[in-house]
Backbone bond lengths (Angstrom), bond angles and torsions (degrees), N, CA, C in turn:
res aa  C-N    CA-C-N  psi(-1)  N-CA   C-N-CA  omega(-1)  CA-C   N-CA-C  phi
1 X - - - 1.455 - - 1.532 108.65 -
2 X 1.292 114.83 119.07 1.630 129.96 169.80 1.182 141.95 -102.20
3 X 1.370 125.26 96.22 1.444 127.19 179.45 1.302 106.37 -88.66
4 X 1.352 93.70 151.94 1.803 103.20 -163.72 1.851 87.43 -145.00
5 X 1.321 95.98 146.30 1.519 97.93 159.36 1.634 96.15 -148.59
6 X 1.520 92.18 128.70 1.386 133.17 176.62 1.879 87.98 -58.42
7 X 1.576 140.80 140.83 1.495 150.03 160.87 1.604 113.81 -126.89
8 X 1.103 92.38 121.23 1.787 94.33 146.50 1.605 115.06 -139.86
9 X 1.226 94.13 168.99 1.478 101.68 173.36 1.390 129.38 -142.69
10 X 1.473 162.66 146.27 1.244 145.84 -132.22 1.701 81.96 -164.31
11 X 1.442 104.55 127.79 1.682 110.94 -160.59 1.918 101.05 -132.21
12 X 0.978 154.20 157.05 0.955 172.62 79.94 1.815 105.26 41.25
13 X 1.376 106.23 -52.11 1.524 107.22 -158.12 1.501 86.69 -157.90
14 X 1.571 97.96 174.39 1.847 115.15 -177.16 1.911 90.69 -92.04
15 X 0.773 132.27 3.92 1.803 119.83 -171.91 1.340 125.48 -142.44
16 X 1.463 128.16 96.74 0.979 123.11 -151.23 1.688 106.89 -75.91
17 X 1.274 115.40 -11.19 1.217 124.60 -148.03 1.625 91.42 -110.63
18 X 1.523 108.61 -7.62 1.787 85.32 164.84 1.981 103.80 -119.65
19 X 1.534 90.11 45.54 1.325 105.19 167.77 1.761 118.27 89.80
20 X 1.242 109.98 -7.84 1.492 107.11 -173.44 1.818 111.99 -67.33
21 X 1.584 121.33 139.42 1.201 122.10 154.02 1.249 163.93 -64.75
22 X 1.338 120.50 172.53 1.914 107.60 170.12 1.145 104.37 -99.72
23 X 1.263 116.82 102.34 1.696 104.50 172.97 1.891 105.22 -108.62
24 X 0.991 127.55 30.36 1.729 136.98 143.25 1.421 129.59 -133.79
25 X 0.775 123.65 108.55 1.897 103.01 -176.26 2.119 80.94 -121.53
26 X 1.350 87.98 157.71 1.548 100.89 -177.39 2.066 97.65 -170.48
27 X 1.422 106.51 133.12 1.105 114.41 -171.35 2.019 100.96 -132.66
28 X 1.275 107.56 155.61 1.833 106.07 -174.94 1.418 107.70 -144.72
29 X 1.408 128.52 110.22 1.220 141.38 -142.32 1.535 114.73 -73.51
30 X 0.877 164.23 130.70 1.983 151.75 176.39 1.362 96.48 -118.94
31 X 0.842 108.88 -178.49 1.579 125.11 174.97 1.993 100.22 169.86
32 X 1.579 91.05 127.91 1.475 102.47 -166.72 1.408 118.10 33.23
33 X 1.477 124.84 40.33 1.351 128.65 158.32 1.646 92.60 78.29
34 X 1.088 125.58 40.33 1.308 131.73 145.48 1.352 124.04 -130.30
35 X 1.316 134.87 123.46 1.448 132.00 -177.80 1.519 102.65 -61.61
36 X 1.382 112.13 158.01 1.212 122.04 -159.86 1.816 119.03 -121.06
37 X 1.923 88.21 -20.65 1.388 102.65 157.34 2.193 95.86 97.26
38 X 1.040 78.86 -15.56 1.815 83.05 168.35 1.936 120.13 -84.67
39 X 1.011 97.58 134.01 1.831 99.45 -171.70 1.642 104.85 -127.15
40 X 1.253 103.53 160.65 1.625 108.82 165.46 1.749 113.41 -151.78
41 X 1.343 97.88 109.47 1.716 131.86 -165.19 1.171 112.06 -124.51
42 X 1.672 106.89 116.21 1.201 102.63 163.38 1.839 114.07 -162.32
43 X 1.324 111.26 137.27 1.498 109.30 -170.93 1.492 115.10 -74.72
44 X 1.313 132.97 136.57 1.461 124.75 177.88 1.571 138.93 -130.63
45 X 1.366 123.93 134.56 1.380 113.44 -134.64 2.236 79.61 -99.44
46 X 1.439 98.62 137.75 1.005 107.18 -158.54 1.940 100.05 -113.72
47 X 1.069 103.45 9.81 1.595 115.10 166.94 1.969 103.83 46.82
48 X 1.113 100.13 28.41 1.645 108.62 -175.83 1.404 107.12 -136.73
49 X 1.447 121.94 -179.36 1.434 124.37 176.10 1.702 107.35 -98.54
50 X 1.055 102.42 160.62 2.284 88.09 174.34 1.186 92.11 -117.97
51 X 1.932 98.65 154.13 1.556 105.54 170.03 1.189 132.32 -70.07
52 X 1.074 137.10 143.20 1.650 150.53 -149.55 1.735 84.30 -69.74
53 X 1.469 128.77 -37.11 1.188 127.90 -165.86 1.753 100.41 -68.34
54 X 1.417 107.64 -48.57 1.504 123.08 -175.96 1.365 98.20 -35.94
55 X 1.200 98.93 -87.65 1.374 119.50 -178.60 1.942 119.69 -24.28
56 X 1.038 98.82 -45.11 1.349 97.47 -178.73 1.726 106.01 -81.27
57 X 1.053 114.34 2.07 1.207 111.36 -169.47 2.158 111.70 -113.28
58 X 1.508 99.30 -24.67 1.675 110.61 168.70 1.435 101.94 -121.54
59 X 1.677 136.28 -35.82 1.294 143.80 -170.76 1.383 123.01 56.00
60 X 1.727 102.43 36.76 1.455 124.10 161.62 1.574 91.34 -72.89
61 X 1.580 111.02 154.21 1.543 118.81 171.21 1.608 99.80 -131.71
62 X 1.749 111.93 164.55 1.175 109.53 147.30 1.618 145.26 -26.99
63 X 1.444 95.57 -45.96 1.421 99.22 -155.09 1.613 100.05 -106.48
64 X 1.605 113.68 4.56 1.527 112.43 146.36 1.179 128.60 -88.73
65 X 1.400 110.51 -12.42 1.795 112.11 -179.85 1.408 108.19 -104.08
66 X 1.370 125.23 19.42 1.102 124.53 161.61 1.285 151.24 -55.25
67 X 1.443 90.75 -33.36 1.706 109.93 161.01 1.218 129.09 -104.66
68 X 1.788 109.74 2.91 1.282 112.40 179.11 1.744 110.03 -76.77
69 X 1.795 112.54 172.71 0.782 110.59 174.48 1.520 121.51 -74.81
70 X 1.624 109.27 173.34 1.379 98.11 -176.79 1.959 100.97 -105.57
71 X 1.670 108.41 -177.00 1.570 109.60 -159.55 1.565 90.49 -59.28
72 X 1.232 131.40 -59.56 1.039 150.27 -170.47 1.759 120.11 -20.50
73 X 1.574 96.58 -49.43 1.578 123.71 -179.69 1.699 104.95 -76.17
74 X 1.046 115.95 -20.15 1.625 126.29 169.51 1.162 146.56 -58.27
75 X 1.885 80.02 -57.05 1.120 104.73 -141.72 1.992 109.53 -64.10
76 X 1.309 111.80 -37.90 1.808 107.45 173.07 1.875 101.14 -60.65
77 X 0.961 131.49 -70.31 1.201 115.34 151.42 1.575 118.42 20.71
78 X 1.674 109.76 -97.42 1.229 112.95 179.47 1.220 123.03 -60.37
79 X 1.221 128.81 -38.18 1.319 125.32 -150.45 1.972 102.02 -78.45
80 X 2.110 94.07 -44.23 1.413 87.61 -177.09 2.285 111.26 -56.34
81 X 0.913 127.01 -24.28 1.157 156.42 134.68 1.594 109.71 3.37
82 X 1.392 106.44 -91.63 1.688 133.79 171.52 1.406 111.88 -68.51
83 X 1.389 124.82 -26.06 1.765 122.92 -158.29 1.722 101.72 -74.18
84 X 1.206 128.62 128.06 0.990 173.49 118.26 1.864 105.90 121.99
85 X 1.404 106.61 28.37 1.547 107.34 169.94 1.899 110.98 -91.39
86 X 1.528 89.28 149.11 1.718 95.64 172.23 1.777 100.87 -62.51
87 X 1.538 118.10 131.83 1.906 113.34 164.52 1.185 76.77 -93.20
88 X 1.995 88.56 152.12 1.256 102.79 175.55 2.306 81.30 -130.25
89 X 1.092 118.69 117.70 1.220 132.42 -159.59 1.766 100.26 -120.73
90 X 1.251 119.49 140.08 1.211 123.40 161.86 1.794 119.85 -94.43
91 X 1.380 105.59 98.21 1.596 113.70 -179.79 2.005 93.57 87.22
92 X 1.015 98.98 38.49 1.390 107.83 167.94 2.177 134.78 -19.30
93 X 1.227 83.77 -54.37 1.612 89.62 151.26 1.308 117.04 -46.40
94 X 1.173 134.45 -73.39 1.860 124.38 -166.25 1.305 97.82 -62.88
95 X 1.206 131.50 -43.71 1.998 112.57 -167.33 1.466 110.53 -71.97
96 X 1.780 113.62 -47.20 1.134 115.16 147.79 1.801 127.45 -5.85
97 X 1.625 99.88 -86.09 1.064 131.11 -157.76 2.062 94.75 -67.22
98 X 1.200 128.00 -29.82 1.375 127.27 166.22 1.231 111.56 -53.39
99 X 1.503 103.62 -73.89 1.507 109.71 -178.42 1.235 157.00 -51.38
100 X 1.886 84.19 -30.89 1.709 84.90 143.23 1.310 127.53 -99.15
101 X 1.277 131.82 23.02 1.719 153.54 162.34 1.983 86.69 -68.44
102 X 1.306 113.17 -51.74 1.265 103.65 -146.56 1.504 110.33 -99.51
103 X 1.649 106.68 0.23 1.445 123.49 175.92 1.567 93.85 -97.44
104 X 1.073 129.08 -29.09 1.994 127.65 -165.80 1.934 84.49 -64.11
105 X 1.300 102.71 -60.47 1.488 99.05 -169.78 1.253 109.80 -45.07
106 X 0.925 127.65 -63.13 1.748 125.78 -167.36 1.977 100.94 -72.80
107 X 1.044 109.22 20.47 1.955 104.42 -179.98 1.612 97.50 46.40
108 X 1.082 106.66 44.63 2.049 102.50 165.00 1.527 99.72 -91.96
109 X 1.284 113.66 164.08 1.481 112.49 169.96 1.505 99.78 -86.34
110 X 1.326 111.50 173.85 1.802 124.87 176.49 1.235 117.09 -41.26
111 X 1.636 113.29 -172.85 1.458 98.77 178.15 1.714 90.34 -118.31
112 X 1.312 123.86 14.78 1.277 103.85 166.62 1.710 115.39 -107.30
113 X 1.275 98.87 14.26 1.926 109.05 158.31 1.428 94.23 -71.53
114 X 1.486 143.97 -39.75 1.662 136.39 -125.36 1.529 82.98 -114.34
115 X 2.144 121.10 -51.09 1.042 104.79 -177.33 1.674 86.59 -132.74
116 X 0.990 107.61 150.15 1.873 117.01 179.01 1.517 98.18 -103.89
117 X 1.371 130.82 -49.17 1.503 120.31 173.48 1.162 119.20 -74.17
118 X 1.353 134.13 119.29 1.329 161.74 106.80 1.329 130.13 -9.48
119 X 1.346 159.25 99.93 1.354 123.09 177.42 1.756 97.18 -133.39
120 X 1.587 114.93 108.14 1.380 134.95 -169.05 1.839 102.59 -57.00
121 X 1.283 124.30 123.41 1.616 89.47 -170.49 1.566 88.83 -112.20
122 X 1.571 129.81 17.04 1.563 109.97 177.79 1.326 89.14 -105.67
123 X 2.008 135.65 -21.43 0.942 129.90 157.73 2.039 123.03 -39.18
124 X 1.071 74.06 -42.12 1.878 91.89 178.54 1.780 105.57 -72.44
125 X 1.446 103.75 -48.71 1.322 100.08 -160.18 1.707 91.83 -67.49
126 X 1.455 138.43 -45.70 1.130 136.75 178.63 1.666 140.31 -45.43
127 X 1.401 91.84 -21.67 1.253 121.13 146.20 1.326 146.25 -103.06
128 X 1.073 113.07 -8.18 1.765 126.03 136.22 1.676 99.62 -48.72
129 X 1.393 98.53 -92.65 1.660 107.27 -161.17 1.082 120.41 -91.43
130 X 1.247 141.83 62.19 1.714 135.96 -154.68 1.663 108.18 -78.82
131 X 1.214 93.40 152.08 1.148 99.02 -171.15 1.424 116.37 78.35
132 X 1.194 127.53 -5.24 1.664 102.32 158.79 1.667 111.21 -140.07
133 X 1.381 107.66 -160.15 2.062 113.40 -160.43 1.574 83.35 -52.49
134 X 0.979 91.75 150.75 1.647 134.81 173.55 1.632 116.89 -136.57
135 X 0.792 119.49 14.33 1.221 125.20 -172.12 1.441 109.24 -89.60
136 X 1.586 116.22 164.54 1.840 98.99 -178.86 1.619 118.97 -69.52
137 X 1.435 103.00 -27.47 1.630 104.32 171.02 1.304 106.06 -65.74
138 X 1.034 115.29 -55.42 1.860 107.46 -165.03 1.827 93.52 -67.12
139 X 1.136 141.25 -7.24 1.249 138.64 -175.86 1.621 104.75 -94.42
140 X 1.126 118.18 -46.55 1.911 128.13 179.30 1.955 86.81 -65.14
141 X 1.142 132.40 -36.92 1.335 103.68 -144.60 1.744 88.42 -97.22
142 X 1.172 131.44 -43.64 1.312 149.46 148.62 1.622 112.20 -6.80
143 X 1.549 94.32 -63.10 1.809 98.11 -176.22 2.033 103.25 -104.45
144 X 1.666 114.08 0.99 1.103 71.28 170.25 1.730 115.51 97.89
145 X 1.039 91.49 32.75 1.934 98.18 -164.11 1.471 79.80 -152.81
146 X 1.846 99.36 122.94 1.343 104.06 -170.35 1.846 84.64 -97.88
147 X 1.957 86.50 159.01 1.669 86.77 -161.68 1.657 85.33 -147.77
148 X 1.561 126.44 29.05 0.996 146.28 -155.23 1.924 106.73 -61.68
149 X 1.369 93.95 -36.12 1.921 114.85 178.05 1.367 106.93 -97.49
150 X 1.209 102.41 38.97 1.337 111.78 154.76 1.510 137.57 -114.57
151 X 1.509 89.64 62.97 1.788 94.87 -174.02 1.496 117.08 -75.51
152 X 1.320 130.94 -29.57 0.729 158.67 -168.72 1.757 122.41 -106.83
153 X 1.534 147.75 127.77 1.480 127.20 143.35 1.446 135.99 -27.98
154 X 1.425 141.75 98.08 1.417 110.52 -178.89 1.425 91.81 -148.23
155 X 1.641 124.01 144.21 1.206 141.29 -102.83 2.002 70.33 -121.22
156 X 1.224 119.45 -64.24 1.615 103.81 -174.78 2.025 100.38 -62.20
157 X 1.141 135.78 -12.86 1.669 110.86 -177.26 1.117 68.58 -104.26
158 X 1.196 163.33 -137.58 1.331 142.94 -71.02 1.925 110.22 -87.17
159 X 1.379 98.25 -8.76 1.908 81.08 147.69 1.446 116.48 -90.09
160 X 1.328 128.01 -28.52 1.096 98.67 168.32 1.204 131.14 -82.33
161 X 1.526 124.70 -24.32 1.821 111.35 141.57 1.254 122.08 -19.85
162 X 0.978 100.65 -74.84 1.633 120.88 178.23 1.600 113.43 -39.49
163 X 1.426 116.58 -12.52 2.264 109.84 -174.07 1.984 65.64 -115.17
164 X 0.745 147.38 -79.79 1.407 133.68 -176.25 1.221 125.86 -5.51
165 X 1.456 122.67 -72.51 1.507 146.12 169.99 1.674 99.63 -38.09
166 X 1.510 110.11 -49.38 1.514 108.67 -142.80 1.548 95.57 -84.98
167 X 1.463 114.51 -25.86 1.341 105.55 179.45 1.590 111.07 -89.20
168 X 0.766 121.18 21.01 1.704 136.26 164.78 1.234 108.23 -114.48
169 X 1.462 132.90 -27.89 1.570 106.03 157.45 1.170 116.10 -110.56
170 X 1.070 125.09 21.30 1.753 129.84 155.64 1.412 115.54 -101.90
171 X 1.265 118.12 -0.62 1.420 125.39 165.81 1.712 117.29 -28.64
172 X 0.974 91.89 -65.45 2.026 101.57 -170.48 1.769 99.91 -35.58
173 X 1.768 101.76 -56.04 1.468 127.70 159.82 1.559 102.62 -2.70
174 X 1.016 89.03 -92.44 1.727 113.99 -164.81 1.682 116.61 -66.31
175 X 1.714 124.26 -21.36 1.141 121.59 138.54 1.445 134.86 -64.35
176 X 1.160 116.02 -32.33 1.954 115.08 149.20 0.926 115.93 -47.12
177 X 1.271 124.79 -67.92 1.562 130.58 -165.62 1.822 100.09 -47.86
178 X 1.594 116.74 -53.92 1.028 127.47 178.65 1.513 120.24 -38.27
179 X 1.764 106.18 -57.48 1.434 100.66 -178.65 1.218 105.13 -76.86
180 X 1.322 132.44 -12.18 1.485 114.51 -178.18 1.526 94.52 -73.82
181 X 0.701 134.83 -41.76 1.618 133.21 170.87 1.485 120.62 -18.32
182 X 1.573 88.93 -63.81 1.296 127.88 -165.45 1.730 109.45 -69.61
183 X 0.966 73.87 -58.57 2.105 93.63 163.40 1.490 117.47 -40.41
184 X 1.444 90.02 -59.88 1.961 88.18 -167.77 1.911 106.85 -85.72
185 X 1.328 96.41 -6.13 1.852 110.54 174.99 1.445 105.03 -67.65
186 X 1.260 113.80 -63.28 1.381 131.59 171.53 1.940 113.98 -37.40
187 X 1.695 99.57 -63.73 0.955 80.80 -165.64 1.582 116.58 -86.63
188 X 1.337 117.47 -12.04 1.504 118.92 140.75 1.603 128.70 -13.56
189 X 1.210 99.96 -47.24 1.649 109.26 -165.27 1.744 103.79 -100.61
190 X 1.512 109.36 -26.45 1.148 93.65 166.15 1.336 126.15 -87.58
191 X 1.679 128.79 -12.39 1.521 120.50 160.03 1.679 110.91 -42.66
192 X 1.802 96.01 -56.29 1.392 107.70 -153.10 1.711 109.42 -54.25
193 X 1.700 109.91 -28.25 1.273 118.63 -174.24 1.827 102.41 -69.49
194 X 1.276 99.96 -57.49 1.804 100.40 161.50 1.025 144.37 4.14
195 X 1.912 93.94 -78.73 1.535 103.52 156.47 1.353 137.84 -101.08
196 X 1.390 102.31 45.30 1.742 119.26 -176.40 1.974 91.72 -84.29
197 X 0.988 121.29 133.53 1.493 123.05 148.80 1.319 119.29 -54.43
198 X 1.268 104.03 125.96 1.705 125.70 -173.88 1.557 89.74 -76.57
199 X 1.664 112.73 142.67 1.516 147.77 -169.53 1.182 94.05 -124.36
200 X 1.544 115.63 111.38 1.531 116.26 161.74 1.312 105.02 -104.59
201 X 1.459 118.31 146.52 1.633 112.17 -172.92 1.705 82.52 -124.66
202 X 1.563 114.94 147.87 1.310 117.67 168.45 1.783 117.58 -91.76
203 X 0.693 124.62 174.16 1.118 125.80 -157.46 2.282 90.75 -112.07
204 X 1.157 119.46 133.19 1.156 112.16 -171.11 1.537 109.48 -84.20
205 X 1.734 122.04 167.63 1.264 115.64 152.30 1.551 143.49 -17.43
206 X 1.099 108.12 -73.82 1.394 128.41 167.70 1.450 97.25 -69.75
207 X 1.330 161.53 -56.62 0.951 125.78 151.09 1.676 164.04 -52.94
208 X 1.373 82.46 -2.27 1.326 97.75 144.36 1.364 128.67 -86.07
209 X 1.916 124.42 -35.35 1.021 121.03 165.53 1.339 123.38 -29.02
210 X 1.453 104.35 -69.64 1.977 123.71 -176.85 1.576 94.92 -36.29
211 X 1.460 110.29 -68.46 1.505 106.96 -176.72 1.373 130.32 -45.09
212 X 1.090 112.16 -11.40 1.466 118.44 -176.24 1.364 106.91 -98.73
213 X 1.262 114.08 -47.74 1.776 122.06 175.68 1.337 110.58 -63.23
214 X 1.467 115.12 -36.35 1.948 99.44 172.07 1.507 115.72 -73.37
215 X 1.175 113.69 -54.09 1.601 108.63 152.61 1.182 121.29 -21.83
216 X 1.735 142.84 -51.51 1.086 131.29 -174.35 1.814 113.79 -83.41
217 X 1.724 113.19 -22.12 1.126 129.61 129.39 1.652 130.54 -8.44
218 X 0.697 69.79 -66.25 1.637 96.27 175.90 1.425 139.42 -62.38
219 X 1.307 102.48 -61.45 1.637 149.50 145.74 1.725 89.74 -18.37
220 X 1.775 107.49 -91.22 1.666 120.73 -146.51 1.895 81.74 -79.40
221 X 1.340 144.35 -19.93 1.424 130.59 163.62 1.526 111.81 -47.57
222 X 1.341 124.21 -69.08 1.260 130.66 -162.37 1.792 105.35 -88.55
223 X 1.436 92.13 15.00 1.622 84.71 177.75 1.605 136.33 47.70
224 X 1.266 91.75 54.98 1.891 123.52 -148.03 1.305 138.05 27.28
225 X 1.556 98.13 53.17 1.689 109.76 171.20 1.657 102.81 -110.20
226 X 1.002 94.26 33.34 2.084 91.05 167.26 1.211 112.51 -77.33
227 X 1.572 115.71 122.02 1.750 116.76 -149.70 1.568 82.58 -75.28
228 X 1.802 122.78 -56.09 1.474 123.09 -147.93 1.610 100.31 -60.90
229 X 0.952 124.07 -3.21 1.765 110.19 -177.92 1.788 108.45 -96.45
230 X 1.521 93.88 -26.32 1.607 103.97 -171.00 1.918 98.43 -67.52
231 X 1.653 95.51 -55.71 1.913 103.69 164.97 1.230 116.64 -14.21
232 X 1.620 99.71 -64.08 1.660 113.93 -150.33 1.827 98.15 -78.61
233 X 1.649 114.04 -33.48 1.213 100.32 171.64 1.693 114.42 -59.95
């Protein structure tokens, strides 16, 4: 049994380490490759300015995250949330690499004490298709996952893009698993048929009669090339 949570995150700046924030984190629940309909969203006030680049790129502002909470007020929140599911993260390093920027501050331990599996999915996608976009657009249009309200970055649609995408290129995945299913179902039923006791039914009087009269049927049709009588001689 597999829980997965779909992550994104929407940050202030590209570097956590020259101080920039998380001001979105948003997570989308799976379980055995079915969503489960559970989410975790929340906007965050990052007590900093964002880069003009940021901004144009999710079009969170200052003066909307003003009243949001900060990571801090969350943070048990999330983690009970994330703790012991596989993330499945697009370019996994940077969201990674925030979160525990934003757990060091508060003296939390990492986030791979809470979850140790990782699963990189542009790492994945790059090895699917090498050599070309990897990106989540070139990934929605690729598999087929309309992503049309996506004018904007935002950390709950593009995880759930993101459990979309992944079950379209883990597909093959989940048809193995299937025939192995299918495989050991099969051959299940054919032991069990195996050792069923064989039922001989006899064939009655009168049914043997009929059988004998189409045979002779038969016989004066083909002008006595009826193979089953030649047999029986």
């Amino acid at each position: 049994m597999t829980r997965q949570i779909f992550l994104d995150t929407e940050t202030t700046g590209l570097d956590p380490k020259q101080g920039h924030r998380i001001i979105e984190v948003a997570g989308v629940e799976m379980f055995n490759r079915r969503p489960t309909g559970k989410h975790f969203h929340r906007y965050l006030n990052p007590d900093r300015e964002i880069d003009a680049g940021a901004v144009a790129v999710h079009g969170l502002t200052t003066e909307f995250l003003q009243d949001k909470p900060h990571f801090a007020d969350i943070a048990d929140e999330l983690i009970e949330f994330l703790s012991g599911a596989e993330l499945v993260i697009h370019n996994a390093p940077f969201d990674i690499g925030f979160l525990n920027s934003e757990l060091t501050r508060l003296n939390r331990s990492s986030m791979n004490s809470y979850c140790p599996e990782v699963l990189d999915t542009l790492k994945l996608a790059k090895d699917i298709h090498p050599g070309q976009k990897n990106n989540l657009d070139a990934l929605c249009r690729r598999y087929e996952v309309d992503n049309t309200n996506r004018t904007f970055h935002g950390a709950l649609l593009d995880a759930e893009l993101l459990a979309a995408v992944y079950i379209g290129m883990t597909r093959g995945q989940e048809s193995l698993v299937m025939d192995v299913e299918v495989t050991a179902a099969l051959t299940t039923a054919s032991n069990d048929a195996a050792n069923m006791p064989i039922r001989v039914i006899a064939a009655s009087a009168a049914e043997l009669g009929e059988h004998e009269m189409t045979l002779v049927n038969i016989q004066k049709d083909s002008r006595g090339a009826c193979l089953w009588l030649k047999a029986d001689a």
